[in-house]
C-alpha positions as CSV (number, residue, x, y, z in Angstrom):
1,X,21.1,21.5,4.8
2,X,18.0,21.3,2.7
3,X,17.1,17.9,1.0
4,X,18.1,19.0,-2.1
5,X,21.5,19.5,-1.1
6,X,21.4,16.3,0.4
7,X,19.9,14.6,-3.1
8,X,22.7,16.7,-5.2
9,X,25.4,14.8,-3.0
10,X,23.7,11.9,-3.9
11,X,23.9,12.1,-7.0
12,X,27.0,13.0,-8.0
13,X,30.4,12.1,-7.0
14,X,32.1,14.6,-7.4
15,X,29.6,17.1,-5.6
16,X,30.0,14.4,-2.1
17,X,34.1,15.7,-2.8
18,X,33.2,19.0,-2.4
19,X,31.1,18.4,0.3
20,X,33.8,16.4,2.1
21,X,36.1,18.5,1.6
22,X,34.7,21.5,3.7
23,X,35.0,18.7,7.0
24,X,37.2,17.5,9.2
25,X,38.1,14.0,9.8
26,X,36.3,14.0,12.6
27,X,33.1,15.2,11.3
28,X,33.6,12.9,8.3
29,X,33.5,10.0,10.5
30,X,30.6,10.8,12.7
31,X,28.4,11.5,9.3
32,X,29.3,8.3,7.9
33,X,28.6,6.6,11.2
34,X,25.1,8.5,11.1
35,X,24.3,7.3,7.4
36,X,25.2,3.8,8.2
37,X,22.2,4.0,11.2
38,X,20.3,5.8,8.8
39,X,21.0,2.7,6.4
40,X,20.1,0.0,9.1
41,X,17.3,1.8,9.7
42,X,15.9,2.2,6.7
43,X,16.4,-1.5,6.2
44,X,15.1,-2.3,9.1
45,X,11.7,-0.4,7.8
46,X,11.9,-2.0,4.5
47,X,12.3,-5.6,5.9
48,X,8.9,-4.9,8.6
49,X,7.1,-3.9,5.3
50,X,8.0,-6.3,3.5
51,X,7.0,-9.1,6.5
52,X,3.7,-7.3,7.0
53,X,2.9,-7.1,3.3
54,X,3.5,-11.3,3.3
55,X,1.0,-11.7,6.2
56,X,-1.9,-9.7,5.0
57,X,-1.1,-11.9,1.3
58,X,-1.2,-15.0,3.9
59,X,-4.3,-13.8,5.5
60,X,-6.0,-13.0,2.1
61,X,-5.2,-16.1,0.5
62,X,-6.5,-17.8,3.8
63,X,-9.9,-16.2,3.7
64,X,-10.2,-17.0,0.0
65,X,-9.9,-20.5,0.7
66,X,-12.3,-20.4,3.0
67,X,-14.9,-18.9,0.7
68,X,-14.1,-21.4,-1.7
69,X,-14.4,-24.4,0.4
70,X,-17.7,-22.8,2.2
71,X,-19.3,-22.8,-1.2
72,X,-19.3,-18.9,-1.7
73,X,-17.9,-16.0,-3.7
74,X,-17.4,-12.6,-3.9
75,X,-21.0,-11.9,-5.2
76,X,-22.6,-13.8,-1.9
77,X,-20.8,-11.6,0.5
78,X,-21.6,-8.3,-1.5
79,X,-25.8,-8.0,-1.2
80,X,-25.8,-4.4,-3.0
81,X,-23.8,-2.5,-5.6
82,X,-23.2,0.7,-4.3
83,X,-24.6,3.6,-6.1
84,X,-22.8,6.4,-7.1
85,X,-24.5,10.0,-7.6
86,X,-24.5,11.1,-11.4
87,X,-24.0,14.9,-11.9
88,X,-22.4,17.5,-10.1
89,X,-23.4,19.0,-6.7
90,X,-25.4,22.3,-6.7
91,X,-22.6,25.3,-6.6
92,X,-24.8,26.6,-4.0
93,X,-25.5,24.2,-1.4
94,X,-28.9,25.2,0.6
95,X,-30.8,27.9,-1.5
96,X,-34.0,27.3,-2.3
């Protein structure tokens, strides 16, 4: 089943019906029992996100306090701008 069969059946009710109506009771079971893993799963990755995403805000926040209370900024850390090439590059990269 491709996934936009599986989007379609998504999306609309009445398209699951159909759906549902070519399986068994059996095989209705097991594919709800296989969504609902695919559910805890996919919560499962949302919550680790979500928990990593708070500690690298935790660990930014951190080092910015420490920049502030060493006296520093943004600027002292940075020595150069980086320079950025104007133009195009040749078409034709090594003729002479």
């Amino acid at each position: 089943m491709s996934s936009e069969t599986l989007e379609r059946i998504a999306r609309n009710k009445n398209v699951a019906r159909a759906a549902a109506r070519q399986l068994s009771m059996e095989q209705l079971h097991k594919l709800a029992e296989v969504i609902g893993e695919v559910i805890e799963q996919k919560k499962d990755e949302e919550i680790q996100r979500q928990e990593e995403e708070a500690e690298k805000a935790r660990k930014l926040a951190e080092i910015r306090e420490q920049i502030t209370e060493a006296g520093l900024s943004l600027d002292d850390l940075v020595t150069e701008q980086p320079t950025r090439k104007r133009g195009r590059p040749p078409k034709n990269g090594s003729k002479s």
